[in-house]
Biopython code that builds the backbone (N, CA, C, O; Angstrom):
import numpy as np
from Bio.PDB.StructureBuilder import StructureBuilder

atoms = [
    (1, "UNK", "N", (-37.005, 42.429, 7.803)),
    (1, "UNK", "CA", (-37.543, 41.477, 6.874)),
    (1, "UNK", "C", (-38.530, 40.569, 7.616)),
    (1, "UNK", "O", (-38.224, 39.939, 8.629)),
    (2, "UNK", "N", (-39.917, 40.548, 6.950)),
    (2, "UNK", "CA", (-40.987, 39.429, 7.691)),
    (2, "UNK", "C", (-40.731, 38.160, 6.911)),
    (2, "UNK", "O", (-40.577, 37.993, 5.701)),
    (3, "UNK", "N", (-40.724, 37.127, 8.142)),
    (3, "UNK", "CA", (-41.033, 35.964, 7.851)),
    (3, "UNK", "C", (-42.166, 35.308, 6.731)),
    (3, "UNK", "O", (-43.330, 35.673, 6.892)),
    (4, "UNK", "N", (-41.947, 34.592, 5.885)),
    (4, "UNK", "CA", (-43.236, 34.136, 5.385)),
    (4, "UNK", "C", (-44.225, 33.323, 5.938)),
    (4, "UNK", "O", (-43.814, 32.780, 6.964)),
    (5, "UNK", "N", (-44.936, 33.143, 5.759)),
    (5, "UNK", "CA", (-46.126, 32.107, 6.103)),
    (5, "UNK", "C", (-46.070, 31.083, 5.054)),
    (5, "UNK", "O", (-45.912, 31.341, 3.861)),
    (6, "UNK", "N", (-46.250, 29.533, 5.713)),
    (6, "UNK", "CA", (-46.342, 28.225, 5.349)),
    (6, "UNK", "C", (-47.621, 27.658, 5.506)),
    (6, "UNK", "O", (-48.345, 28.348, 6.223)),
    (7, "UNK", "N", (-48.101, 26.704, 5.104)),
    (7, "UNK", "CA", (-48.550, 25.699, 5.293)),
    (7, "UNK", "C", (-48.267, 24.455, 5.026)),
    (7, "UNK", "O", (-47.381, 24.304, 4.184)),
    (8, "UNK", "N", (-48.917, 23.146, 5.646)),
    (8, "UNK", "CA", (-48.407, 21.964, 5.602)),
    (8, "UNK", "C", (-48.885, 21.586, 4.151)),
    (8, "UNK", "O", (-49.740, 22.385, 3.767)),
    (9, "UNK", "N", (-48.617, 20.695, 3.314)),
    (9, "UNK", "CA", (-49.457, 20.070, 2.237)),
    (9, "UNK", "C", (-50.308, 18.832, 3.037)),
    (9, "UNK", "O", (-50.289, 18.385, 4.184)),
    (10, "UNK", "N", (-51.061, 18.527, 1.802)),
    (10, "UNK", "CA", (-52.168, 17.630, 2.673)),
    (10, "UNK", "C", (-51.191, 16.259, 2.203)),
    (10, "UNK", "O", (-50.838, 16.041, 1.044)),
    (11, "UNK", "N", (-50.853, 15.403, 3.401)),
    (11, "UNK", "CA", (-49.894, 13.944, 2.862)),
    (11, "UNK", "C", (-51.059, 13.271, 3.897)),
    (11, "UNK", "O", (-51.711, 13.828, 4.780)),
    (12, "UNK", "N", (-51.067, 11.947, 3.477)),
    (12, "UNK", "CA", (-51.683, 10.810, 4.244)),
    (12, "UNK", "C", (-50.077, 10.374, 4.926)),
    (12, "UNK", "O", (-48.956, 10.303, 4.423)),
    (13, "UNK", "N", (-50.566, 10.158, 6.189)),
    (13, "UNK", "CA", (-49.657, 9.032, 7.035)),
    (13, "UNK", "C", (-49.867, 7.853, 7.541)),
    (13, "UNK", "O", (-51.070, 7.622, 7.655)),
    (14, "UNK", "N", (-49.407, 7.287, 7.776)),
    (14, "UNK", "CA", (-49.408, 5.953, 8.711)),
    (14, "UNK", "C", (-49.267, 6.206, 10.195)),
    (14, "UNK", "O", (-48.155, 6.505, 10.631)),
    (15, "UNK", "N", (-50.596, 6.084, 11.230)),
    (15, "UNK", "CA", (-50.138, 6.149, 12.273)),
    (15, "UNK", "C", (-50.522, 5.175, 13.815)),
    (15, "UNK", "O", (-51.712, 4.870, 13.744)),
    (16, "UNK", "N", (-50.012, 4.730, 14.876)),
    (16, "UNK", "CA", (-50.415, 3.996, 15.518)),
    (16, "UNK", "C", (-49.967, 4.627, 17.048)),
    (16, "UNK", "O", (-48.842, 4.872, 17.483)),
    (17, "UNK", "N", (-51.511, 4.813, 17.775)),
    (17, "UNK", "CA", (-51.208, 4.982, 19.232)),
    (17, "UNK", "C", (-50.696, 3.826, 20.211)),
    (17, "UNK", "O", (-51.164, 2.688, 20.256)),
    (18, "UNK", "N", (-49.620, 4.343, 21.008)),
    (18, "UNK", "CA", (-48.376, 3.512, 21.926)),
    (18, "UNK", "C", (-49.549, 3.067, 22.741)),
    (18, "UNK", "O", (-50.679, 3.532, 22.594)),
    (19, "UNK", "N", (-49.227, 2.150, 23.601)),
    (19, "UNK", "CA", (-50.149, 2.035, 24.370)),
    (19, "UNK", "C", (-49.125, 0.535, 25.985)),
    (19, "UNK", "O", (-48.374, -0.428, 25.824)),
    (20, "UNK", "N", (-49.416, 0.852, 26.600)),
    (20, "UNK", "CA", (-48.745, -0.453, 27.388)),
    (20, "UNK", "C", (-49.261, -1.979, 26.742)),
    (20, "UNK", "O", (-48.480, -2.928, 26.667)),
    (21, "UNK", "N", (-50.797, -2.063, 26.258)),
    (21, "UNK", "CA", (-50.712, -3.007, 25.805)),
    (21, "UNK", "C", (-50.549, -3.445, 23.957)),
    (21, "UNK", "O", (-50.346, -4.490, 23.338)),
    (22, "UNK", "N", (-50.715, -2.350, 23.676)),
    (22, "UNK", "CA", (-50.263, -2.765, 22.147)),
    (22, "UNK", "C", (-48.687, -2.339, 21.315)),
    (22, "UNK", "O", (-48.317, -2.016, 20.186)),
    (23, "UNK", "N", (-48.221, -2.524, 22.372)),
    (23, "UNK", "CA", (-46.304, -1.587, 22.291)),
    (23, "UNK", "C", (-45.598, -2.975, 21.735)),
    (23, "UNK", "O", (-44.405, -2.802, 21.487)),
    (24, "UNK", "N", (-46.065, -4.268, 21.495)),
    (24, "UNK", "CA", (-45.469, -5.144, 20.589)),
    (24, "UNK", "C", (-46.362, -4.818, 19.074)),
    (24, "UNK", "O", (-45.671, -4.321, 18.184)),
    (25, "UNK", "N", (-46.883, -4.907, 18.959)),
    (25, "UNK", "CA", (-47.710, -4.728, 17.805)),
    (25, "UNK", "C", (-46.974, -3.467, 17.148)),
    (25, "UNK", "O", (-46.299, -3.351, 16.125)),
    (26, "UNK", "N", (-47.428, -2.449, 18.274)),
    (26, "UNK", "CA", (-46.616, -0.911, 17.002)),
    (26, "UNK", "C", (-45.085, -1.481, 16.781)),
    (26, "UNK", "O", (-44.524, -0.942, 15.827)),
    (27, "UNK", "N", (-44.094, -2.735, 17.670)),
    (27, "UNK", "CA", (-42.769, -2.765, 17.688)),
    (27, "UNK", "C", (-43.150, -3.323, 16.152)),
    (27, "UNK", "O", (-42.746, -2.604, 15.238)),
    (28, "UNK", "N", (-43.890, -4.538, 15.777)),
    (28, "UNK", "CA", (-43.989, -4.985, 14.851)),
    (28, "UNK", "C", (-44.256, -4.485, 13.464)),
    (28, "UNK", "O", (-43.855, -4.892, 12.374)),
    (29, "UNK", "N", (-45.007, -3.537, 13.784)),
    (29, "UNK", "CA", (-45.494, -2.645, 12.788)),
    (29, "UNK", "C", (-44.546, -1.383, 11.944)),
    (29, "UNK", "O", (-44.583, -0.830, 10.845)),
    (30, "UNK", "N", (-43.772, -1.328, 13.088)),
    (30, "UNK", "CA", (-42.629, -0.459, 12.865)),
    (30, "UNK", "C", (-41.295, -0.840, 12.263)),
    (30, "UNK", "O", (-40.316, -0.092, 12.270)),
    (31, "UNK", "N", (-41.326, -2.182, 11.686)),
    (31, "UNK", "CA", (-40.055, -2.800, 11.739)),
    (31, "UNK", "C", (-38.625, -2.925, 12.538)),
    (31, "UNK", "O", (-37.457, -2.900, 12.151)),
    (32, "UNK", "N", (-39.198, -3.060, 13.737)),
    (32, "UNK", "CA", (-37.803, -2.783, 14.665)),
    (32, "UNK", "C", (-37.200, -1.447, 14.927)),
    (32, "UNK", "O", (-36.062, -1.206, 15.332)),
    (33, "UNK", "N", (-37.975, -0.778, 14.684)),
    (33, "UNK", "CA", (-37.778, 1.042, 15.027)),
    (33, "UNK", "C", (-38.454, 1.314, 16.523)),
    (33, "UNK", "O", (-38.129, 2.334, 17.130)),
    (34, "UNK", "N", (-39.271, 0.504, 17.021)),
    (34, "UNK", "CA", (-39.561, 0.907, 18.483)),
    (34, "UNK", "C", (-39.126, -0.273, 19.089)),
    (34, "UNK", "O", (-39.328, -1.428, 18.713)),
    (35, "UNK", "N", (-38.336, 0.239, 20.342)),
    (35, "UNK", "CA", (-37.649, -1.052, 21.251)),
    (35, "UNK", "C", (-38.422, -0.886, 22.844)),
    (35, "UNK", "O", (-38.602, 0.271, 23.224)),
    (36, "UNK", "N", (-38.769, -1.769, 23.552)),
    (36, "UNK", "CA", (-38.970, -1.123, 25.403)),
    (36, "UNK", "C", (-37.819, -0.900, 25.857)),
    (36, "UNK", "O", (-36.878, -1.584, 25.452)),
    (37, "UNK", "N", (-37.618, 0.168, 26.858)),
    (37, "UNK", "CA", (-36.544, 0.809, 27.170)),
    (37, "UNK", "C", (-36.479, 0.413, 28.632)),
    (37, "UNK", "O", (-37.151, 0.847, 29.568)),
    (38, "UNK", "N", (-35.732, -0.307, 28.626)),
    (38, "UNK", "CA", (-35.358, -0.691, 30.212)),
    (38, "UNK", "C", (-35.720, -0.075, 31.438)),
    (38, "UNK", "O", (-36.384, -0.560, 32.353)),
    (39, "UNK", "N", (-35.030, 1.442, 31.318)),
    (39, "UNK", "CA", (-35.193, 2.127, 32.313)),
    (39, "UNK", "C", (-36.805, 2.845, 32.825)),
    (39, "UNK", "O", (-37.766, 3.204, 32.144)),
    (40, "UNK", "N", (-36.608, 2.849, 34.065)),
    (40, "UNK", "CA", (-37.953, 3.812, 34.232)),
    (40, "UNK", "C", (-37.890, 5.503, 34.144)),
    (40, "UNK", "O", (-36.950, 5.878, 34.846)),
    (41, "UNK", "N", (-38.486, 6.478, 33.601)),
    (41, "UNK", "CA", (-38.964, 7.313, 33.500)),
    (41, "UNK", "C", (-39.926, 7.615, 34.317)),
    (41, "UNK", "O", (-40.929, 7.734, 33.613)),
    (42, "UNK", "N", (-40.236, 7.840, 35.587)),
    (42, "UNK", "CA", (-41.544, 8.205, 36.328)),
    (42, "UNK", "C", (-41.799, 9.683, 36.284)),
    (42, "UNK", "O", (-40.915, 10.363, 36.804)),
    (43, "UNK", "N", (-42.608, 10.186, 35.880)),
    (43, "UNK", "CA", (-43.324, 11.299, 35.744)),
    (43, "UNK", "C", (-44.923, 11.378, 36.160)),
    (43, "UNK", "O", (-45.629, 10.373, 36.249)),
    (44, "UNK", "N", (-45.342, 12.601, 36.380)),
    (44, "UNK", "CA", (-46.831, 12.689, 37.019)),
    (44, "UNK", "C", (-48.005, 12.406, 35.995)),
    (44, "UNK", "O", (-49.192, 12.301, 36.302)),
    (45, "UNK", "N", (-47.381, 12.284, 34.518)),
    (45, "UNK", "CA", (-48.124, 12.002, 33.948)),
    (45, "UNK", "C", (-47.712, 10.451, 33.154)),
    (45, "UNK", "O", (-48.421, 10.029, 32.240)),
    (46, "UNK", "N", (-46.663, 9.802, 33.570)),
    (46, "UNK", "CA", (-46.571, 8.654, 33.393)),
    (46, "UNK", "C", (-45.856, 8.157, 34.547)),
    (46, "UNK", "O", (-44.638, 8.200, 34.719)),
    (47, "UNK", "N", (-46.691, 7.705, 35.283)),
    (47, "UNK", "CA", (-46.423, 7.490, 37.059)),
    (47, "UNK", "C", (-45.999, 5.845, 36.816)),
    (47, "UNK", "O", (-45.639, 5.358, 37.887)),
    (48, "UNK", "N", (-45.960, 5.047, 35.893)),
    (48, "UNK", "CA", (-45.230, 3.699, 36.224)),
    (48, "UNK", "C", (-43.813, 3.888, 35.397)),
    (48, "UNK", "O", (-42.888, 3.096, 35.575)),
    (49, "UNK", "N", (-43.747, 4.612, 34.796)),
    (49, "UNK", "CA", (-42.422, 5.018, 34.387)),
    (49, "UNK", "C", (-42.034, 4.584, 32.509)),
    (49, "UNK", "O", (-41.167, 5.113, 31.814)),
    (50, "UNK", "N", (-42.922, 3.579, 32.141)),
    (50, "UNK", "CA", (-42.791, 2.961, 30.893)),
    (50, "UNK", "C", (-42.408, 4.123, 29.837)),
    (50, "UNK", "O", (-42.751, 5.305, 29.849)),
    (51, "UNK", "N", (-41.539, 3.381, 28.862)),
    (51, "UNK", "CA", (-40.838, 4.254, 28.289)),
    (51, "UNK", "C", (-40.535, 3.193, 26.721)),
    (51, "UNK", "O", (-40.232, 2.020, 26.938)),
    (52, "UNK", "N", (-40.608, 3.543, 25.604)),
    (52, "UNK", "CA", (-40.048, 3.199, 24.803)),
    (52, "UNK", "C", (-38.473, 3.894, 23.715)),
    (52, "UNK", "O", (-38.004, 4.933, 24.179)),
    (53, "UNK", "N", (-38.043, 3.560, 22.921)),
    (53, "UNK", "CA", (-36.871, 4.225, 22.160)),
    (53, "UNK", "C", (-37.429, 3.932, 21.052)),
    (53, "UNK", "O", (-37.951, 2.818, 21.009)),
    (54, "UNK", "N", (-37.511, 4.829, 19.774)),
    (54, "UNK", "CA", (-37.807, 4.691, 18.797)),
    (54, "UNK", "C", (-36.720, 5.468, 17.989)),
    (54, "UNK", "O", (-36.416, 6.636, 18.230)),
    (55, "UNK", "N", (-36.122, 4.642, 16.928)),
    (55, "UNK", "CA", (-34.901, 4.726, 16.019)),
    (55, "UNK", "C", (-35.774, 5.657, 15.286)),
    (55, "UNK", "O", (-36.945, 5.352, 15.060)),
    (56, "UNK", "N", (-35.133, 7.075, 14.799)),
    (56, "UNK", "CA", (-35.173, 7.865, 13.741)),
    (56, "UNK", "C", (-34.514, 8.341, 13.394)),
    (56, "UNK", "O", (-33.372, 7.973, 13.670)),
    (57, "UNK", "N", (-34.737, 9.764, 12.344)),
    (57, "UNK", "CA", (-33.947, 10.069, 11.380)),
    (57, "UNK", "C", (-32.365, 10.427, 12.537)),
    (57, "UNK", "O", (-31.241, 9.935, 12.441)),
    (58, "UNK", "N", (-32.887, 11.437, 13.542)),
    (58, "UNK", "CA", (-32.172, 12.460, 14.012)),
    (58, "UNK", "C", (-31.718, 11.409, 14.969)),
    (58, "UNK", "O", (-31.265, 11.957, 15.974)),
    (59, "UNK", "N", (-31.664, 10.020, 15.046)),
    (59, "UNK", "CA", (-31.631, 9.492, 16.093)),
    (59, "UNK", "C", (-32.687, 8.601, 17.107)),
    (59, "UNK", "O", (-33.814, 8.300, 16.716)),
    (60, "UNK", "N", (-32.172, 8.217, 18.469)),
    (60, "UNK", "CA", (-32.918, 7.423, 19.244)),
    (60, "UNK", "C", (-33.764, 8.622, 20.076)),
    (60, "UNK", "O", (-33.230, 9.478, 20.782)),
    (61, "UNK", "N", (-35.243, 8.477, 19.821)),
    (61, "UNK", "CA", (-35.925, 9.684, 20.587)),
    (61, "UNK", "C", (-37.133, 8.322, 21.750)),
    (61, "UNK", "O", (-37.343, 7.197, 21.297)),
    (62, "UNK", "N", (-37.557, 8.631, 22.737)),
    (62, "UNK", "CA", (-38.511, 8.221, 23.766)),
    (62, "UNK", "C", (-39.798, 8.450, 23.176)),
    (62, "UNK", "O", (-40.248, 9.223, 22.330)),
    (63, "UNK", "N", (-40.212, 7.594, 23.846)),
    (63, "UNK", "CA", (-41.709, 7.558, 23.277)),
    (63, "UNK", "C", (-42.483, 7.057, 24.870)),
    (63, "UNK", "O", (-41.855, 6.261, 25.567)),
    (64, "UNK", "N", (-43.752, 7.541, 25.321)),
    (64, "UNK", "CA", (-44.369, 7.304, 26.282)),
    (64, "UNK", "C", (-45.745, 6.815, 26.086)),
    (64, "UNK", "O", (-46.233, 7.384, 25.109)),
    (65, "UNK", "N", (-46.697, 5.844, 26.722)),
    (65, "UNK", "CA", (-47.937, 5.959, 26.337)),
    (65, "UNK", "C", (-48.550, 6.581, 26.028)),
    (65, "UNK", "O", (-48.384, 7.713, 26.483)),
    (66, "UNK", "N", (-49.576, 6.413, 25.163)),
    (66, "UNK", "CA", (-50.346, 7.938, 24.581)),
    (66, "UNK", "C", (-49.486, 8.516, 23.356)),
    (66, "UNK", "O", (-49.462, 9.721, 23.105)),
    (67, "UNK", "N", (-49.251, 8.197, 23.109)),
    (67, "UNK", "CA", (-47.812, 9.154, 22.220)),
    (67, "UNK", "C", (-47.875, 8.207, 20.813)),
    (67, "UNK", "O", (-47.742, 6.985, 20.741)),
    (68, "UNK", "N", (-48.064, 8.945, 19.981)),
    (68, "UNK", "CA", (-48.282, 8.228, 18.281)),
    (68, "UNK", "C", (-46.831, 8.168, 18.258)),
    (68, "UNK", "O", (-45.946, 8.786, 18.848)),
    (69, "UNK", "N", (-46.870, 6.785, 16.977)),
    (69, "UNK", "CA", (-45.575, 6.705, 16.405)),
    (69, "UNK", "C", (-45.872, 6.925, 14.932)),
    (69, "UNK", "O", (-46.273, 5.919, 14.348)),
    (70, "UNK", "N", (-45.759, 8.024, 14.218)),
    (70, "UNK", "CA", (-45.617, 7.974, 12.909)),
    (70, "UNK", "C", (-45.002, 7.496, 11.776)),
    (70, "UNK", "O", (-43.779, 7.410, 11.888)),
    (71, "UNK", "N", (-45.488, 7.140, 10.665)),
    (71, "UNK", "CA", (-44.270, 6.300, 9.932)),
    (71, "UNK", "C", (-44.670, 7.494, 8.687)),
    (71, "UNK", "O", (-45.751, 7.600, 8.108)),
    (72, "UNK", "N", (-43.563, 8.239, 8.516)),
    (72, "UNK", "CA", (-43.270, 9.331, 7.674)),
    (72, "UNK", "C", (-43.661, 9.279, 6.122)),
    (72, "UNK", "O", (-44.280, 8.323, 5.654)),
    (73, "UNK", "N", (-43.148, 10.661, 5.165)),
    (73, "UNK", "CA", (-43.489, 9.660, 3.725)),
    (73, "UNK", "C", (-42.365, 9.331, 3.324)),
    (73, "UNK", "O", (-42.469, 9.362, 2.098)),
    (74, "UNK", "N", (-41.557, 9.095, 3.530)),
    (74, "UNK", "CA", (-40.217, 8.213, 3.219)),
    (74, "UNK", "C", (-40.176, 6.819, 3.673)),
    (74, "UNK", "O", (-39.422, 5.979, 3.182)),
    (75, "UNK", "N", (-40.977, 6.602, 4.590)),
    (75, "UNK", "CA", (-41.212, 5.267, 5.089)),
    (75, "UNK", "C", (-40.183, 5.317, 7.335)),
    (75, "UNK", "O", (-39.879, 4.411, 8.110)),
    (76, "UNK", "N", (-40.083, 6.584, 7.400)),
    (76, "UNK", "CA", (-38.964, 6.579, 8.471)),
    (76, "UNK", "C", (-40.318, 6.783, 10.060)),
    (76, "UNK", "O", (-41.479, 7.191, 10.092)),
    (77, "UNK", "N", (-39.674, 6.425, 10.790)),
    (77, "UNK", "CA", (-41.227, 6.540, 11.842)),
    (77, "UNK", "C", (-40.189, 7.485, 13.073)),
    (77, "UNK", "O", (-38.971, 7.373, 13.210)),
    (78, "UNK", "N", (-40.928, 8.206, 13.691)),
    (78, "UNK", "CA", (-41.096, 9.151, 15.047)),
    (78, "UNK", "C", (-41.938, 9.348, 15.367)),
    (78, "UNK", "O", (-42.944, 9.597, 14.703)),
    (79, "UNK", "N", (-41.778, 9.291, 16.914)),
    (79, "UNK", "CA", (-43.245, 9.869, 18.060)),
    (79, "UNK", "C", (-43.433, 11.306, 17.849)),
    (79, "UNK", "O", (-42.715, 12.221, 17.447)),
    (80, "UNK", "N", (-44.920, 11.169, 18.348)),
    (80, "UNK", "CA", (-45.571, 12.415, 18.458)),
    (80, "UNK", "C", (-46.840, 12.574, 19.565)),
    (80, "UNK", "O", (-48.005, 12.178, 19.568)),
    (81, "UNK", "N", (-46.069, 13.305, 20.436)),
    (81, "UNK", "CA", (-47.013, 13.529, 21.697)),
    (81, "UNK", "C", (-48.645, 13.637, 20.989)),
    (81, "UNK", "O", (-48.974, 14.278, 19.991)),
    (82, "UNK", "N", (-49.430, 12.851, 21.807)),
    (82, "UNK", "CA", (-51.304, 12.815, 21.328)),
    (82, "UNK", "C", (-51.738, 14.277, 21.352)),
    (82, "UNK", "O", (-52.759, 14.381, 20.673)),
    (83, "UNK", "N", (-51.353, 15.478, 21.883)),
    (83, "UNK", "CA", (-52.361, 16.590, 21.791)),
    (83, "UNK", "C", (-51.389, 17.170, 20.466)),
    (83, "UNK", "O", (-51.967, 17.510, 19.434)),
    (84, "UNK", "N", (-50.701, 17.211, 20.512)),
    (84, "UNK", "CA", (-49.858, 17.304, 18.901)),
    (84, "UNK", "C", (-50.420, 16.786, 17.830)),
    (84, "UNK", "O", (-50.787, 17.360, 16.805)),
    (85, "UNK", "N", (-50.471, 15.621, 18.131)),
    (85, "UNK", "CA", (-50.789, 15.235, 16.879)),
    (85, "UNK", "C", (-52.183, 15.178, 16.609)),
    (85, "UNK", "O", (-52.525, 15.054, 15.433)),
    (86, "UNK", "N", (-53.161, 15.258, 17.621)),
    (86, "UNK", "CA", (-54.466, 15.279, 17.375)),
    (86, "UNK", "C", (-54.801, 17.135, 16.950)),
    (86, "UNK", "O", (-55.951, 17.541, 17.122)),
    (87, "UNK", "N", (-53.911, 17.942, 16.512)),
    (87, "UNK", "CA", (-53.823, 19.576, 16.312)),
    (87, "UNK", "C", (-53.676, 19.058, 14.823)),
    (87, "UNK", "O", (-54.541, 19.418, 14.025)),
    (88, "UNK", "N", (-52.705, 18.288, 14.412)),
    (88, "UNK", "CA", (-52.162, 18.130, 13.087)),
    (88, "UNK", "C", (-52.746, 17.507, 12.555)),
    (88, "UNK", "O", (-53.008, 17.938, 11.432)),
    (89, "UNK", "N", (-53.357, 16.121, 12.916)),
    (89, "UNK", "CA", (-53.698, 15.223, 12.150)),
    (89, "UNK", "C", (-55.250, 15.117, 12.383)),
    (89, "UNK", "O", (-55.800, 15.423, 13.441)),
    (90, "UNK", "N", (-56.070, 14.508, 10.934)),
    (90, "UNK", "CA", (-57.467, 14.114, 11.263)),
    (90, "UNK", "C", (-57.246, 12.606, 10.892)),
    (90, "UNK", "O", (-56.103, 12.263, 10.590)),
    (91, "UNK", "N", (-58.505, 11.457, 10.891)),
    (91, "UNK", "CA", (-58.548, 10.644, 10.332)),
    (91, "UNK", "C", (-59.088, 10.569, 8.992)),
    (91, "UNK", "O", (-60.038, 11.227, 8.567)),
    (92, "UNK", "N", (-58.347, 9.641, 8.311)),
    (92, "UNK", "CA", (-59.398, 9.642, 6.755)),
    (92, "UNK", "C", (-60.273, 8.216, 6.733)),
    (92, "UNK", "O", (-61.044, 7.979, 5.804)),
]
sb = StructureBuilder()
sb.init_structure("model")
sb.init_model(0)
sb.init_chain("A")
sb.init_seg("    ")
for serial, (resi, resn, name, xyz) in enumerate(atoms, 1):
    if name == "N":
        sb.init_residue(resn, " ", resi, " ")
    sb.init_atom(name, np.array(xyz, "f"), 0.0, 1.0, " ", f" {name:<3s}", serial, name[0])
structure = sb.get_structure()
């Protein structure tokens, strides 16, 4: 049996890139769904380690600079790595 083929429907979202300096603003924007996360995370592509937690459906997921936080059409928000979401999403 073959799989079918999908496509997305066309939905408008709400979205805002993380950033070290605008990570109060998206906290604000988000209603308390993105928190700074204490710990460091150092990686080669985030070499100071900054890290956020963002409350969603499935749970508490990380969020790193560069990294959109979406606010869904239910109103619920999760990250989404930038080359992801710049595949998925255009601007209107």
């Amino acid at each position: 049996m073959a799989a079918n083929k999908y496509r997305k429907k066309p939905v408008c979202i709400e979205a805002m890139q993380i950033t070290e300096l605008n990570w109060a603003d998206v906290a604000e924007w988000s209603k308390g769904n993105l928190n700074f996360c204490p710990l460091k995370e150092v990686t080669e592509t985030n070499p100071r380690g900054i890290c956020w937690l963002v409350n969603t459906l499935e749970g508490i997921t990380k969020a790193v600079p560069q990294d959109f936080i979406i606010k869904g059409v239910n109103g619920e928000f999760y990250p989404c790595k930038s080359d992801i979401f710049e595949k998925v999403y255009e601007p209107v």
